[in-house]
N, C-alpha and C positions, 0 to 999 in steps of 0.2 A: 555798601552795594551801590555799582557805579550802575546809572540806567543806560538804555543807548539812544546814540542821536543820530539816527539814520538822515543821510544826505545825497540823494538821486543822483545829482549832478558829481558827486564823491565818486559815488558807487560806478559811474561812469568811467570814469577819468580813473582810478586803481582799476579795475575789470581789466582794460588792457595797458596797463602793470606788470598783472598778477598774468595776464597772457607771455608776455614776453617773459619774463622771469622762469614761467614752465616749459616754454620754448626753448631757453637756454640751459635749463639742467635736467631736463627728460627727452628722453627718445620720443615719446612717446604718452597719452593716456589714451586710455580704452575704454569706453562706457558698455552696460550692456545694451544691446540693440532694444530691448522690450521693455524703456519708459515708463513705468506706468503714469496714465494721468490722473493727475492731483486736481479735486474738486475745489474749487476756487473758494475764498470766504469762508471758508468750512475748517475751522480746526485742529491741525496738524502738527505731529510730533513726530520726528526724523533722529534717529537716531543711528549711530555708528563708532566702530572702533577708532581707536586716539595711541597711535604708533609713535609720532615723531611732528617733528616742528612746521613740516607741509600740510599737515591734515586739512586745518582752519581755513590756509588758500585753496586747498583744492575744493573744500565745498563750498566756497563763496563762488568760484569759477563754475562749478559743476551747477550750483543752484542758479547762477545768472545766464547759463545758457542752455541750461537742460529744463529744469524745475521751472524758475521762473517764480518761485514762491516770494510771500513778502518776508522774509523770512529776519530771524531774532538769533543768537547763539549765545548759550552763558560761555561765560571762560571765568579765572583764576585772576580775583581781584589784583595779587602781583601779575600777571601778562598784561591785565590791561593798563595797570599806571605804566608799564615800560612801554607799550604803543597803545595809547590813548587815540590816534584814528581809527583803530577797528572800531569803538562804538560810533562809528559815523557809517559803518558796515552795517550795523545794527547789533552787533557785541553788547552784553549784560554782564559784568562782575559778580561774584558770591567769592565772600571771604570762608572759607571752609571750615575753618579757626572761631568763629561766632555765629552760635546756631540763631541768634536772632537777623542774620545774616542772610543766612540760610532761607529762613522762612520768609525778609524782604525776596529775593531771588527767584523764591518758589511761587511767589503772589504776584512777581510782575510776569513770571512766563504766564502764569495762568490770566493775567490783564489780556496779553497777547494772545493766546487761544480764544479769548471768551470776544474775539473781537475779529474772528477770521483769520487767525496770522498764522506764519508756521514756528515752530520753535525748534532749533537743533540742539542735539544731546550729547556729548561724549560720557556716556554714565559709566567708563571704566573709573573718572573723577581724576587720574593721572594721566602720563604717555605709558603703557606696556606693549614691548615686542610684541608684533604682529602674530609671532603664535606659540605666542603665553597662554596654554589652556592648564585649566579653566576659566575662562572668562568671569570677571566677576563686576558687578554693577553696584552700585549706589544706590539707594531707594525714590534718589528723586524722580525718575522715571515712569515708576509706578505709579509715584504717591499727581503727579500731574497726569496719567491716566484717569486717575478717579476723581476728581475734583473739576474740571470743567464744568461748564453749563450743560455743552454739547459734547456725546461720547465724541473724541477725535480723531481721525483715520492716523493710524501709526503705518508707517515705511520703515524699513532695517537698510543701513548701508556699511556695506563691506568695502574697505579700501585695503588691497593688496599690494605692497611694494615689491620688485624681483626685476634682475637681470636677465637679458634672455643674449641675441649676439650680438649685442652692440655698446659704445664704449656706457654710454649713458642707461639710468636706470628707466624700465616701463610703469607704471601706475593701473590699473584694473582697477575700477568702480562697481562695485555692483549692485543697486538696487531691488528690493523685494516689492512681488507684490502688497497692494495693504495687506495688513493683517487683518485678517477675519474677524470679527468680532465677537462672533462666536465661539472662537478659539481662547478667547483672553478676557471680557467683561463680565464672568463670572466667579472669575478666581480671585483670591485674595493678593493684597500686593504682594507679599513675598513669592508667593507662585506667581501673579506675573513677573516679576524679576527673574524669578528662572526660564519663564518661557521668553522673554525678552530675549535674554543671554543664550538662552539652544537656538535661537534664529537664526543671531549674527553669526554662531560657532559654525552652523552647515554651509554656511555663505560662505567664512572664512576658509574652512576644511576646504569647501570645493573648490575654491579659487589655489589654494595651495597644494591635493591634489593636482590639478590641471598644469600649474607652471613647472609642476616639477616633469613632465614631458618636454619643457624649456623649447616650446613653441606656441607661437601665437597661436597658430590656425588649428590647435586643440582645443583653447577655449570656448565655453557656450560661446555664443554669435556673440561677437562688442563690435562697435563702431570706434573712429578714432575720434577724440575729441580736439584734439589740436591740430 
């Protein structure tokens, strides 16, 4: 388990990078207009579907100029020895292959949590096509629901990739309000894991509904981000 070594001035200097880089091979990203704001210092877990090899930049982007979180992301101890500056992103490694591994990964998100910070999720644990249903999630999402100090506001984020009329592909972001608490701190993990997973599916569904009218100006309100 590699930890991360978050570096400001890093963070700086790839942000617009990672700018140009989506400027060059997207028409476009779309966020929804209706942000929710994130209570600062307070214990956060974000999580979202894991399509394809952008995901990782687009929520570092999306977090550095939307969110604004302090935010942490595990990934796949091979991704991170092949680019070892994401942990300067704030990137965390878990080897999937050694559950003692496993449990280092799960202890330092929760260090992070128990400390104000945010943690991002990809708990599909792979890449699966964008609409692979049934969604299916990994327990560590849950099992860090219960285990903080402090219960922590969870967010769902939907990232939908799709053509509309132009040479280059568009990107759609979409953010959920928190989740209620009283939706989900009751149940056990396994039923949270499935309510986790019916969140992002309606997110997903409606953003794939909507593009298949293969027009922006049907989707709820987004702003553009780039």
């Amino acid at each position: 388990m590699r930890k991360a070594n978050k570096l400001k001035a890093f963070e700086a200097i790839f942000s617009m990078i990672v700018r140009r880089m989506l400027q060059k091979h997207f028409q476009n990203i779309y966020v929804s207009t209706e942000v929710p704001a994130l209570s600062p210092h307070k214990p956060t877990l974000i999580y979202a579907n894991h399509s394809n090899w952008w995901d990782g930049l687009v929520l570092f982007y999306f977090n550095r100029y939307c969110l604004q979180t302090e935010a942490y992301m595990m990934m796949h101890e091979k991704g991170l020895k092949q680019h070892p500056y994401f942990s300067m992103l704030g990137a965390f490694s878990v080897d999937k292959t050694k559950p003692k591994d496993i449990v280092k990964a799960l202890n330092y998100a929760k260090k992070q949590l128990d400390e104000g910070k945010a943690v991002w999720l990809f708990p599909q644990g792979d890449e699966y096509h964008q609409d692979t249903r049934p969604l299916h999630f990994e327990p560590g999402l849950a099992y860090l629901s219960t285990i903080t100090d402090t219960t922590p506001q969870i967010f769902s984020v939907a990232l939908y990739y799709t053509y509309l009329h132009e040479r280059k592909p568009v990107l759609f972001i979409d953010i959920s309000e928190e989740l209620q608490k009283d939706t989900w701190v009751t149940l056990t993990r396994k039923e949270r894991t499935r309510y986790f997973q019916q969140v992002l599916t309606l997110q997903l569904n409606g953003l794939q509904a909507s593009t298949i009218e293969n027009e922006a100006s049907h989707m709820t309100p987004f702003k553009q981000l780039l």
